[in-house]
Backbone bond lengths (Angstrom), bond angles and torsions (degrees), N, CA, C in turn:
res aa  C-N    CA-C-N  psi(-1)  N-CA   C-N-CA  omega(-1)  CA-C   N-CA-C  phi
1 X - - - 1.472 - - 1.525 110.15 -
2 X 1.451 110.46 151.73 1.710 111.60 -165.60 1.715 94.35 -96.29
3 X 1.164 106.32 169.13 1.712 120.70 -166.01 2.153 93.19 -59.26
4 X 1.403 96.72 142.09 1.699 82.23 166.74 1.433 107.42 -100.07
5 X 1.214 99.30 161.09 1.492 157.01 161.35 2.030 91.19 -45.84
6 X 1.577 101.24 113.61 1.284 83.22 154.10 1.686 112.61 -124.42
7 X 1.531 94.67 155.55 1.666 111.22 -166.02 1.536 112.38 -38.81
8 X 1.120 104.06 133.64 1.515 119.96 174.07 1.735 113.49 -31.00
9 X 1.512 130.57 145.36 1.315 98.42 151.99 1.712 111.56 -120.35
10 X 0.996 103.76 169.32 1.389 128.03 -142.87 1.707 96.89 -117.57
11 X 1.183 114.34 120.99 1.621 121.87 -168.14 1.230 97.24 -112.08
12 X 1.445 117.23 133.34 2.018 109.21 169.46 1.126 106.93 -79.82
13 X 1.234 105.81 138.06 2.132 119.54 167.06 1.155 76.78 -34.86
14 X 1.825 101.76 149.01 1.436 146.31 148.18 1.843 109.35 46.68
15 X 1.472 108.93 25.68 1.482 122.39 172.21 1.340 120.41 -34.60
16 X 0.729 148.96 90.34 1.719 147.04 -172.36 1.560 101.61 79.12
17 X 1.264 137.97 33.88 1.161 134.05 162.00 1.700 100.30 -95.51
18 X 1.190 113.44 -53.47 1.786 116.22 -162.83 1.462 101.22 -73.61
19 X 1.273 119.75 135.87 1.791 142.79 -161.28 1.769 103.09 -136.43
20 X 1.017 97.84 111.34 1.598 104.13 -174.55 1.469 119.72 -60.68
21 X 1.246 118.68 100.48 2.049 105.74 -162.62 1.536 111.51 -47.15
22 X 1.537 96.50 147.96 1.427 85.82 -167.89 1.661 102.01 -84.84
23 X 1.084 112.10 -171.85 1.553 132.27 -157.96 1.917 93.13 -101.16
24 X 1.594 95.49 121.10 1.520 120.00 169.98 1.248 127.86 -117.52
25 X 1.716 121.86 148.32 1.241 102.72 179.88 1.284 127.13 -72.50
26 X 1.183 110.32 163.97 2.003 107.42 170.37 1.481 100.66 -128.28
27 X 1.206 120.11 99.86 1.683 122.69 -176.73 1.796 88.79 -103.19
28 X 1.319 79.48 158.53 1.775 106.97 141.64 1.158 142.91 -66.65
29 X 1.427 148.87 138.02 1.196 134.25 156.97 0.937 133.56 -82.24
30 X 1.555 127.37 147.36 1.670 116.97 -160.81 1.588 103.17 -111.11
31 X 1.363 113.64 118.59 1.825 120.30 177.87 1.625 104.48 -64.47
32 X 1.505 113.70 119.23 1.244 128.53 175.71 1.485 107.06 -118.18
33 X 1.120 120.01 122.07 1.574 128.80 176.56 1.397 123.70 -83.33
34 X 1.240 103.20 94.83 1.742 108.69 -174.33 1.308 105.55 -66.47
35 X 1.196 123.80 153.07 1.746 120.93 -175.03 1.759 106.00 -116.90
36 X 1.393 88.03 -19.72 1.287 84.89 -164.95 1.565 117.93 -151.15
37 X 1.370 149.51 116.62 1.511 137.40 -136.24 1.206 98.15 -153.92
38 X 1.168 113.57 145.46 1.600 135.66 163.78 1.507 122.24 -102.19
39 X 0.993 111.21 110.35 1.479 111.04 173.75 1.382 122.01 -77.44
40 X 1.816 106.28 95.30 1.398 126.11 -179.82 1.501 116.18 -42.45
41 X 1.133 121.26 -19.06 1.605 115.10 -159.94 1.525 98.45 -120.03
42 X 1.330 108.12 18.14 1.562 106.75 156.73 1.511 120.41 -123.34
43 X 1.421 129.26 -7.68 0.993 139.35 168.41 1.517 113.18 -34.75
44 X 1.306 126.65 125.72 1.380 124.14 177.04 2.057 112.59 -157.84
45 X 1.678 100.41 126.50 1.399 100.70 -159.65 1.837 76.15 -85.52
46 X 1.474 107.03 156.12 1.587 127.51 178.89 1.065 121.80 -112.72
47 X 1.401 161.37 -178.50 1.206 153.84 121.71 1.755 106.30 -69.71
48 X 1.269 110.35 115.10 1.570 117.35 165.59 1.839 113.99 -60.60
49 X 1.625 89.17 94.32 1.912 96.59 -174.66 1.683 115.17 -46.84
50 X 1.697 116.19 -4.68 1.315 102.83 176.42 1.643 100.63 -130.40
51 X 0.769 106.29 55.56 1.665 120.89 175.27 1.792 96.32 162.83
52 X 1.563 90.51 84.82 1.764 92.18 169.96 1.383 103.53 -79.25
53 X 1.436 159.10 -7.13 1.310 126.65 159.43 1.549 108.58 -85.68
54 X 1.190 112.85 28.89 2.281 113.58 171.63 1.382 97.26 -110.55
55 X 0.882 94.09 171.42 1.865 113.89 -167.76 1.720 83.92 -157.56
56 X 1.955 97.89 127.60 1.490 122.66 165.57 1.561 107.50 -106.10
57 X 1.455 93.06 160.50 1.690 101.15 170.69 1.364 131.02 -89.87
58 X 0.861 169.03 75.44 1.949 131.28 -156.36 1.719 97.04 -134.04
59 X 1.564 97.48 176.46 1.350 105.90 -161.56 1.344 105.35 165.87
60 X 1.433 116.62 132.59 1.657 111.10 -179.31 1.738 109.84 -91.89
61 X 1.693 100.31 150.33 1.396 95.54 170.55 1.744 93.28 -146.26
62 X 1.669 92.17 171.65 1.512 97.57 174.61 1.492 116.45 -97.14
63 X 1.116 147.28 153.55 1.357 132.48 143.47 1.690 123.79 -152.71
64 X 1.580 108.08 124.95 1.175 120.39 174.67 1.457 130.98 -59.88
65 X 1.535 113.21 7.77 1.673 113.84 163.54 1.684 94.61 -150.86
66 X 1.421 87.13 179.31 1.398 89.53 170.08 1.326 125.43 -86.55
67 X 1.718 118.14 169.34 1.400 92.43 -177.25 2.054 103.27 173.52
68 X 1.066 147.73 -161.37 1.564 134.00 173.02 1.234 115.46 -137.19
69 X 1.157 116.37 166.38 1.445 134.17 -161.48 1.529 103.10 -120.05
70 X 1.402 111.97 135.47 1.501 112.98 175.96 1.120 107.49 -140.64
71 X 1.705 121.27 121.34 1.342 110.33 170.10 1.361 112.98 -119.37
72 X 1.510 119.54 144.82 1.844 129.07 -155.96 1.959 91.42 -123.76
73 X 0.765 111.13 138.42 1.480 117.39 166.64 1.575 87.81 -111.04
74 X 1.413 104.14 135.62 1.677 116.77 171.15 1.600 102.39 50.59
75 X 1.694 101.52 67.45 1.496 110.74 163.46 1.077 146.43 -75.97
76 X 1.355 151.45 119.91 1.318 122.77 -156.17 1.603 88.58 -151.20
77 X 2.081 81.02 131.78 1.308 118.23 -161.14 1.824 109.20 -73.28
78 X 1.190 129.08 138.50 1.378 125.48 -173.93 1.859 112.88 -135.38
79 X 0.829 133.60 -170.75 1.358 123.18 173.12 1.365 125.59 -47.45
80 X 1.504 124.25 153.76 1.311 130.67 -164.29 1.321 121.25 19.68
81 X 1.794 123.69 60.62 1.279 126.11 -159.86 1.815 126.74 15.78
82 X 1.300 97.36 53.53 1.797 89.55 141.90 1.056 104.50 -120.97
83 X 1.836 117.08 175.82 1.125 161.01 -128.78 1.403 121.30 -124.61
84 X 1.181 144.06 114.35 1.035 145.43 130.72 1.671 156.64 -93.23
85 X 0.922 149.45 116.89 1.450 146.42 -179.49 1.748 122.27 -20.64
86 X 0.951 123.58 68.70 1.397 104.92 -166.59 1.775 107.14 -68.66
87 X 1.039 129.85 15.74 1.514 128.95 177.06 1.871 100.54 -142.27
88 X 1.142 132.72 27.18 1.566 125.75 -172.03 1.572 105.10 -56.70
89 X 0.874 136.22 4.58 1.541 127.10 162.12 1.577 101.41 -79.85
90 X 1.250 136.71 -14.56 1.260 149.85 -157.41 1.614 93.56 -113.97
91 X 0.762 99.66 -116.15 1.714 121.03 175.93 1.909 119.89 -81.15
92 X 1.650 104.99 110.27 1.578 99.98 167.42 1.169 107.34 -104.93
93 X 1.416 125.11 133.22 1.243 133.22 161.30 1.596 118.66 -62.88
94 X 1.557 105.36 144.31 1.300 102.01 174.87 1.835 104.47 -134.94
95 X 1.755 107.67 166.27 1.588 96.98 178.84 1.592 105.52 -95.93
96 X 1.304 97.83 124.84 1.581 97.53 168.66 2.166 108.25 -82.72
97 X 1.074 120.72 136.51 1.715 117.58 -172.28 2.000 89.55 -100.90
98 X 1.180 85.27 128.76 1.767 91.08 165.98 1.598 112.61 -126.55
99 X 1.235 128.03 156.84 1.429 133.55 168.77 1.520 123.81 -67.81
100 X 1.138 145.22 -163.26 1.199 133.30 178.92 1.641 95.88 -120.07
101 X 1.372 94.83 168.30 1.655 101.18 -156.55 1.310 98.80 178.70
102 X 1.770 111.19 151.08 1.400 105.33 138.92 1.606 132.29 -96.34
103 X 1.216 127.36 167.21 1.390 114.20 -175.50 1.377 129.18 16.06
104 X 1.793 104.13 81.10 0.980 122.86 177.71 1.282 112.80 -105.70
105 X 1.445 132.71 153.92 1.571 134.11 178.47 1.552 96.59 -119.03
106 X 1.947 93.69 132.15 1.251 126.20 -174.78 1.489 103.09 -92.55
107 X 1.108 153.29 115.59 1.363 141.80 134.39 1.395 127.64 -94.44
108 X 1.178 124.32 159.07 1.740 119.82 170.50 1.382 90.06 -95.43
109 X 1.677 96.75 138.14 1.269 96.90 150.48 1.304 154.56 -82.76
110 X 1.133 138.36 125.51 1.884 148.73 169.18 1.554 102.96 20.75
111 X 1.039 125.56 118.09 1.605 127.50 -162.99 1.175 149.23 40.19
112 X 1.491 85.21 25.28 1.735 105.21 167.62 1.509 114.03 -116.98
113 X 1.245 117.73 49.68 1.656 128.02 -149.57 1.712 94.31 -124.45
114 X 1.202 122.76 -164.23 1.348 130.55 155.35 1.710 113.22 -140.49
115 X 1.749 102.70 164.28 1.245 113.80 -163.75 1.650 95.88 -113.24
116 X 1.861 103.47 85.89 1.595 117.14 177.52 1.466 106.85 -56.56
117 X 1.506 127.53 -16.60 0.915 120.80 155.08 2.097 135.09 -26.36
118 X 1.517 95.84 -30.10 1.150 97.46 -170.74 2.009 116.32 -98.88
119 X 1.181 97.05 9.00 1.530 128.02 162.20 1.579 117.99 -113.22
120 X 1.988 104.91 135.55 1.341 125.06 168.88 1.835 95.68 -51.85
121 X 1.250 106.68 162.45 1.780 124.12 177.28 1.759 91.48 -91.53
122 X 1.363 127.30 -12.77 1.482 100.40 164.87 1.428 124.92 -90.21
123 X 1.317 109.48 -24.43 1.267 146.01 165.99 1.878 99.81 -26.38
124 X 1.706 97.37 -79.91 1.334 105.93 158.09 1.776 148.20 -62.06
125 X 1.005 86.56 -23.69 1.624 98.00 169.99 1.276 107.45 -82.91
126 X 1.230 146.94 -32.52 1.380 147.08 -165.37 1.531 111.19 -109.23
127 X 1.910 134.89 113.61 1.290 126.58 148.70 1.647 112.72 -21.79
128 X 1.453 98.86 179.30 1.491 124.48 154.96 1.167 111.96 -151.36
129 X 1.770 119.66 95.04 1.461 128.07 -143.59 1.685 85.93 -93.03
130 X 1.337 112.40 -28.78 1.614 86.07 -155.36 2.281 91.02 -102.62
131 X 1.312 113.02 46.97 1.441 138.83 160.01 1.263 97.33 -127.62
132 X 1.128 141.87 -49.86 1.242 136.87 -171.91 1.462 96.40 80.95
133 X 1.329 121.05 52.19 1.724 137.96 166.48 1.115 111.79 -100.18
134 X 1.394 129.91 137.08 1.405 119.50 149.82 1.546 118.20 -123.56
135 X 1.171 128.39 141.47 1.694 136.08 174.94 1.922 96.68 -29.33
136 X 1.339 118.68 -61.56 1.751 127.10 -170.31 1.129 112.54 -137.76
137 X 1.296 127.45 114.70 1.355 163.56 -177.44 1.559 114.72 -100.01
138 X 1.366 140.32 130.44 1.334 136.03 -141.24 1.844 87.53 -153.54
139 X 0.933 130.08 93.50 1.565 118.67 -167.09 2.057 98.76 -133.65
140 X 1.981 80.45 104.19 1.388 95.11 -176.40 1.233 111.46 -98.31
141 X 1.265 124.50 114.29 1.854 108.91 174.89 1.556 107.96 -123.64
142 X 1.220 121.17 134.14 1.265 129.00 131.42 1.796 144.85 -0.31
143 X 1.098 110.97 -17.68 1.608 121.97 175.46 1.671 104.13 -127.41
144 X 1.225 99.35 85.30 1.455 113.05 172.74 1.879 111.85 -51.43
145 X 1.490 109.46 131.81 1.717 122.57 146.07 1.464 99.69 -43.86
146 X 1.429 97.10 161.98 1.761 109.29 165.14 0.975 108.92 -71.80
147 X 1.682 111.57 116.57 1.486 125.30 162.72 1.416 122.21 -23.62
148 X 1.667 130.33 -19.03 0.946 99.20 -166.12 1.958 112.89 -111.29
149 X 1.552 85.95 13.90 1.651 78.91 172.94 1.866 89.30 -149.57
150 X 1.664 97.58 -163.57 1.446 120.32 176.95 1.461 120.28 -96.83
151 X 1.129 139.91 137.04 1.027 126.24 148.66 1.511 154.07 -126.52
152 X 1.179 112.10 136.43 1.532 130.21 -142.41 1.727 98.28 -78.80
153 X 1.244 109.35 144.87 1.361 106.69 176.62 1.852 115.72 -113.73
154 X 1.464 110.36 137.42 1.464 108.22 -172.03 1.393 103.82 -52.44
155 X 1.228 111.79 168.20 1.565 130.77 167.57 1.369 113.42 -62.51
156 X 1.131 130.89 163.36 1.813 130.86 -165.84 1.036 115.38 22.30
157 X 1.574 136.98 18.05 1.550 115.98 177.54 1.440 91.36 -123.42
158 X 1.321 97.15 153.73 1.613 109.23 165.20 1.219 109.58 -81.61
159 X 1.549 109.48 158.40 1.589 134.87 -175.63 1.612 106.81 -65.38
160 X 1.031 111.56 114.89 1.681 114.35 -174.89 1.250 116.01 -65.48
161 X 1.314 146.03 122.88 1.676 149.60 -155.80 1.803 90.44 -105.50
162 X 0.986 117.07 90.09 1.855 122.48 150.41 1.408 108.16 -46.77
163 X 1.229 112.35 -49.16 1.742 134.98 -161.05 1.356 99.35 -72.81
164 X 1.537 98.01 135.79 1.761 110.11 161.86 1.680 105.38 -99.37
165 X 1.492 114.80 -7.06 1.670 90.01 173.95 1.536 98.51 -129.79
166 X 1.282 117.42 143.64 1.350 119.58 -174.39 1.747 115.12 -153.24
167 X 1.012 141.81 134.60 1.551 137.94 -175.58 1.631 94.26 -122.07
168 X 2.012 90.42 128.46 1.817 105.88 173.29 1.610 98.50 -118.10
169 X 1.551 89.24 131.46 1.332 94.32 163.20 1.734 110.63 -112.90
170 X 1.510 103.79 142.68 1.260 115.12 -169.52 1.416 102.92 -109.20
171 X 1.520 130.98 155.47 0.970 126.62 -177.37 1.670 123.07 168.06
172 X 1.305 125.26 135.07 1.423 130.90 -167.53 1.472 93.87 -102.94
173 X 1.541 104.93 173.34 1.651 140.25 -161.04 1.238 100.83 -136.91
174 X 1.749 109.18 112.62 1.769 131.06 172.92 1.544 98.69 -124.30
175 X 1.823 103.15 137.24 1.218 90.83 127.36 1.264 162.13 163.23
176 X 1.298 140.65 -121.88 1.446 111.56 -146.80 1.791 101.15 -80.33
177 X 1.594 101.54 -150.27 1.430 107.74 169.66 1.077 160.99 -83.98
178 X 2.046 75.19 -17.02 1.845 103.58 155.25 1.012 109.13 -92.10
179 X 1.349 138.54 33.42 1.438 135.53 156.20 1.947 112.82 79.00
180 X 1.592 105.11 27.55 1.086 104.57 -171.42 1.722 122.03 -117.91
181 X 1.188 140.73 139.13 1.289 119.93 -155.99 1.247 105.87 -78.27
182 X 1.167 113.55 172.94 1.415 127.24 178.58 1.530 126.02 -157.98
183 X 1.236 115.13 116.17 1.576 109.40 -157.26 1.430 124.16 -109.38
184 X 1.506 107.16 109.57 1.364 124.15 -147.64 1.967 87.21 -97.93
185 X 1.724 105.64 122.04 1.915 108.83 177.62 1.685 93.90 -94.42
186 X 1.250 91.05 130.80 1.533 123.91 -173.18 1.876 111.33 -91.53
187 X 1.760 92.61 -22.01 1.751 98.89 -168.72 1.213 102.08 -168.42
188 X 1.744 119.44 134.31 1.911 93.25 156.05 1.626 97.16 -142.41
189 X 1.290 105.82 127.16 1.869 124.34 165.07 0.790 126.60 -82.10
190 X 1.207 110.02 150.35 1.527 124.30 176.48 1.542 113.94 -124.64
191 X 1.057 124.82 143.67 1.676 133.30 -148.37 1.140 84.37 -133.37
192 X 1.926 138.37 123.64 1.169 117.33 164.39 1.550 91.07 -147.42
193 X 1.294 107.96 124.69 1.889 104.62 169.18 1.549 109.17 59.78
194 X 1.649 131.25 33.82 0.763 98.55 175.19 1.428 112.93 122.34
195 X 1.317 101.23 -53.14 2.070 107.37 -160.48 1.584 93.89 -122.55
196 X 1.553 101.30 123.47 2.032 111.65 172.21 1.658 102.97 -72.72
197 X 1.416 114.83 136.78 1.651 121.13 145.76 1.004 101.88 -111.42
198 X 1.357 103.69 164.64 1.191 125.01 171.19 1.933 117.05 -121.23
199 X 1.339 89.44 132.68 2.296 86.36 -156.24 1.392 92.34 -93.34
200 X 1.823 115.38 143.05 0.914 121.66 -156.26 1.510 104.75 -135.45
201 X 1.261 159.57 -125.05 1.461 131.74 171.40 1.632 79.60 -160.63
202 X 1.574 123.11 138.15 1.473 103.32 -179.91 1.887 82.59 -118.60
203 X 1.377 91.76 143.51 1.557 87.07 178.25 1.472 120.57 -95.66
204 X 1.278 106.20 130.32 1.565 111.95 169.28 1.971 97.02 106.57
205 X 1.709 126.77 15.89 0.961 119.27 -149.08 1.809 83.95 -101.77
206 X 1.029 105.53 -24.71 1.569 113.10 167.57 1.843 125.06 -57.58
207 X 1.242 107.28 -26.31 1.485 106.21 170.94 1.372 112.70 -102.34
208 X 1.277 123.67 7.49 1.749 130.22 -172.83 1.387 95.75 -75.80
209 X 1.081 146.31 -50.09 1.292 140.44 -168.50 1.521 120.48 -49.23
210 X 1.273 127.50 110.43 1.116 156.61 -123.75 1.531 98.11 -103.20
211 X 1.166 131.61 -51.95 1.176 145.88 170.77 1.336 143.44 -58.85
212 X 1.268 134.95 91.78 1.282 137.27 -148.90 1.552 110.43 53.98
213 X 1.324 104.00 90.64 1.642 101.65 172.48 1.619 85.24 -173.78
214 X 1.317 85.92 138.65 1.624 116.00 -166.62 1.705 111.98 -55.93
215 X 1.350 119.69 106.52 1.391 131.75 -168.10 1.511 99.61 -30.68
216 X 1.391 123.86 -61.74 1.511 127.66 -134.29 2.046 92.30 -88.36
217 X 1.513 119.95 9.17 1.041 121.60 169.90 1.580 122.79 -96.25
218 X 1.299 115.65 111.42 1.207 117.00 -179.65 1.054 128.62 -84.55
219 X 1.126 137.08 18.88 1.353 145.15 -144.79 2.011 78.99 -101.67
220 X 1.353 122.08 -67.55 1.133 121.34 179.64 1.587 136.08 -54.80
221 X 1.536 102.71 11.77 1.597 125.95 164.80 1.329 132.32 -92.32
222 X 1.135 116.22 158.39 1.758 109.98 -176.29 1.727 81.58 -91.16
223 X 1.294 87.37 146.95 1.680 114.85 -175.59 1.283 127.09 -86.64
224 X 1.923 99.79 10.07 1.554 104.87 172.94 1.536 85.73 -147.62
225 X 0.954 168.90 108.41 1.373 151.52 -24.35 1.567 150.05 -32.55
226 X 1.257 93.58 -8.78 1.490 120.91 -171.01 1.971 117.46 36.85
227 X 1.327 94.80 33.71 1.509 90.78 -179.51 1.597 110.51 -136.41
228 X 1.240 113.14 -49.37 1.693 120.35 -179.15 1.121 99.30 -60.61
229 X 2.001 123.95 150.43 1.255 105.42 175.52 1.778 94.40 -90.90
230 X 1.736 92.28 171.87 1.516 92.24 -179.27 1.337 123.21 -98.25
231 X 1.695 111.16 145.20 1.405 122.62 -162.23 1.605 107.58 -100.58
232 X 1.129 90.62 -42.44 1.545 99.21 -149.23 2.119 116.67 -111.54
233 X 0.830 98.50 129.88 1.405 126.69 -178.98 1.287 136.91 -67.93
234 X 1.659 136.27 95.82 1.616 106.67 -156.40 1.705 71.78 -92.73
235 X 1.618 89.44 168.00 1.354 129.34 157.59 1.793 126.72 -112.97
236 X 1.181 106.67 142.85 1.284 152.02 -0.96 1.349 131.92 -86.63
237 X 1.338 127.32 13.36 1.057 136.33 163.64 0.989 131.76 -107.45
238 X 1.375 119.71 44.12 1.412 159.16 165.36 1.648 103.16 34.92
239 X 0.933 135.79 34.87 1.942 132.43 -159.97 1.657 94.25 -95.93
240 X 1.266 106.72 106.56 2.121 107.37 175.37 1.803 75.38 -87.95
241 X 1.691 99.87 131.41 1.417 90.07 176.64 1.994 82.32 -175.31
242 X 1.389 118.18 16.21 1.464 134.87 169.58 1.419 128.16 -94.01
243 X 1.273 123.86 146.05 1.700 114.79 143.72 2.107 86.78 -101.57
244 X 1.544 60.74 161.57 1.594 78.84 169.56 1.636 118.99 -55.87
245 X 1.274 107.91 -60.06 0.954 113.79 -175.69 1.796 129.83 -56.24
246 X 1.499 103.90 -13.94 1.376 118.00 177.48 1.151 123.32 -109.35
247 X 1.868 103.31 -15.27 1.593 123.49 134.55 1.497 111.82 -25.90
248 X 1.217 121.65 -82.23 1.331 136.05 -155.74 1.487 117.56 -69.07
249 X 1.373 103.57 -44.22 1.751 114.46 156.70 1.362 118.20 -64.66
250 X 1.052 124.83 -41.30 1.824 121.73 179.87 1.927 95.99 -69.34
251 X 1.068 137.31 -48.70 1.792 140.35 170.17 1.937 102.55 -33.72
252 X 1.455 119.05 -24.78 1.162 107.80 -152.92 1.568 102.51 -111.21
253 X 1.481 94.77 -10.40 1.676 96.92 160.42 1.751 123.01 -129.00
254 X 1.497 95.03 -2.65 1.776 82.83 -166.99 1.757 85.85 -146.49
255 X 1.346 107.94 146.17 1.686 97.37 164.39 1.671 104.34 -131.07
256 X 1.020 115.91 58.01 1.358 123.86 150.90 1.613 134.38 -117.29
257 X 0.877 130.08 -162.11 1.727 129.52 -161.12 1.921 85.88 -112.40
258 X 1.063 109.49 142.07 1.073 139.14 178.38 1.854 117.13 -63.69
259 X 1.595 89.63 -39.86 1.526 106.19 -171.14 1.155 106.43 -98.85
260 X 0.974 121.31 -58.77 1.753 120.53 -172.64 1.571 107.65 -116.21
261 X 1.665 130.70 14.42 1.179 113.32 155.03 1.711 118.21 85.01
262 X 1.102 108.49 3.32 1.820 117.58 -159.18 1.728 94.88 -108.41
263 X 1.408 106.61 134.84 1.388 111.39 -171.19 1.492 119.47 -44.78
264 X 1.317 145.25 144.29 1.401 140.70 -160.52 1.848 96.40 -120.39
265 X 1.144 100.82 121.41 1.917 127.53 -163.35 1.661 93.72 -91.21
266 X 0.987 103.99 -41.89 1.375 111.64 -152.04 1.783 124.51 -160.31
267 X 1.372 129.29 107.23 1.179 119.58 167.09 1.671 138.92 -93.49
268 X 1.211 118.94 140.85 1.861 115.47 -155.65 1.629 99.46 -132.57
269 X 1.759 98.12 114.04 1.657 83.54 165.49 1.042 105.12 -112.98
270 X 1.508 103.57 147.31 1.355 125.74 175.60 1.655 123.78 -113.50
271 X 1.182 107.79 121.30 1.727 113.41 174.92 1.208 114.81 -81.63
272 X 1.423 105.18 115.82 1.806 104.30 -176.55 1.602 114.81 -98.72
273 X 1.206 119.17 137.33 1.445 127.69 -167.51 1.447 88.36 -53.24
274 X 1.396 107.41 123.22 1.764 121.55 154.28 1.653 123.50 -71.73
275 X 1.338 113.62 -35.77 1.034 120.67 166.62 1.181 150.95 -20.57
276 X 1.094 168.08 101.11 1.504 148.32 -146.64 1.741 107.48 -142.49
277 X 1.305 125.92 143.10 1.071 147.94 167.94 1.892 108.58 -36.14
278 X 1.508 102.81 129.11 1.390 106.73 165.79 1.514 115.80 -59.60
């Protein structure tokens, strides 16, 4: 008899290919009541038409109490987010007090501006994260000065915060090709009771709302059932593009983002006010 043959071996489909996803969180989101907001994408520095070497600020925001406006060129951040002047021989900030409102427009007034003239254009275009400076500082709080004047802040001290709720907008100075600035927000906080956030943009959190919105639009569906609306949010690439429930089933086979594929750190549902205005 000739030498035997020994039995074939036999490999299982995809043997050491399949990797068990690893285990992510699934938190909650916590409802924080902003009082008071700046609308980043209207911010615009001006030339002051009666002092052409000043530059003004303005920009609309909403706010549900009263409360003041402070703007710092070259801000620099100090304990429990307030503010100081890092150049006050240059520029002193003062609080302007406004009423509450919706869509209201902020301007500085006519020679109360600064002459950016006296700063390089990288100077302004670029933070200084590890000063905790920024080129434009936007510091909205909630506990209004007396309405009936301004107030000026001493030299080397920071602006004293009365207020437990307050929104900073952070932000540098580019610019364009007609030689005109343009003010790109880098960050905006919120100071409330104590504890800083930091506001982050979740995408797609604008079509989640469940309520009156046109059936044949999907935008307000989870993107792997196409029926629940979606709650929930991976992180860090902020995509609301979940129900919960398909949240928790997609964790048990895949741990990436649905939309763009990028590993998923962390999942957040969020309940969005259904509610709508009379």
């Amino acid at each position: 008899m000739g030498p035997q043959i020994p039995p074939p071996q036999v490999k299982p489909h995809n043997s050491g290919l399949f990797q068990q996803p690893r285990y992510v969180d699934h938190n909650h989101a916590k409802t924080i009541k902003n009082v008071v907001n700046v609308n980043k994408a209207s911010i615009q520095v001006v030339a002051d038409e009666n002092n052409l070497d000043s530059h003004l600020v303005s920009f609309t925001f909403d706010a549900v109490v009263d409360g003041s406006i402070t703007i710092f060129y070259f801000g620099k951040e100090g304990q429990n987010c307030t503010f100081m002047p890092a150049y006050p021989e240059i520029y002193m900030p003062r609080k302007i007090p406004f009423e509450k409102g919706a869509g209201q427009k902020f301007s500085q007034a006519s020679g109360t501006g600064i002459d950016l003239g006296f700063f390089e254009l990288d100077q302004l275009s670029k933070p200084s994260p590890e000063e905790d400076i920024f080129p434009l500082v936007i510091f909205a709080e909630a506990c209004p000065p007396p309405l009936s004047t301004s107030t000026s802040q001493e030299p080397g001290k920071p602006l004293p915060t009365m207020s437990t709720h307050a929104q900073i907008t952070e932000a540098v100075l580019e610019k364009d090709n007609a030689g005109h600035f343009q003010v790109k927000v880098v960050k905006q906080i919120l100071w409330i009771d104590g504890t800083r956030y930091e506001l982050r943009e979740i995408y797609g959190i604008a079509n989640s709302d469940s309520k009156g919105f046109d059936e044949n639009d999907s935008g307000t569906e989870c993107v792997i059932c196409m029926s629940e609306p979606k709650d929930t949010a991976v992180l860090p690439c902020r995509h609301m593009c979940l129900c919960s429930g398909c949240a928790k089933e997609l964790m048990s086979r895949s741990d990436t983002c649905p939309i763009c594929r990028q590993p998923i750190q962390e999942l957040m549902e969020i309940k969005v006010n259904k509610s709508h205005p009379e």
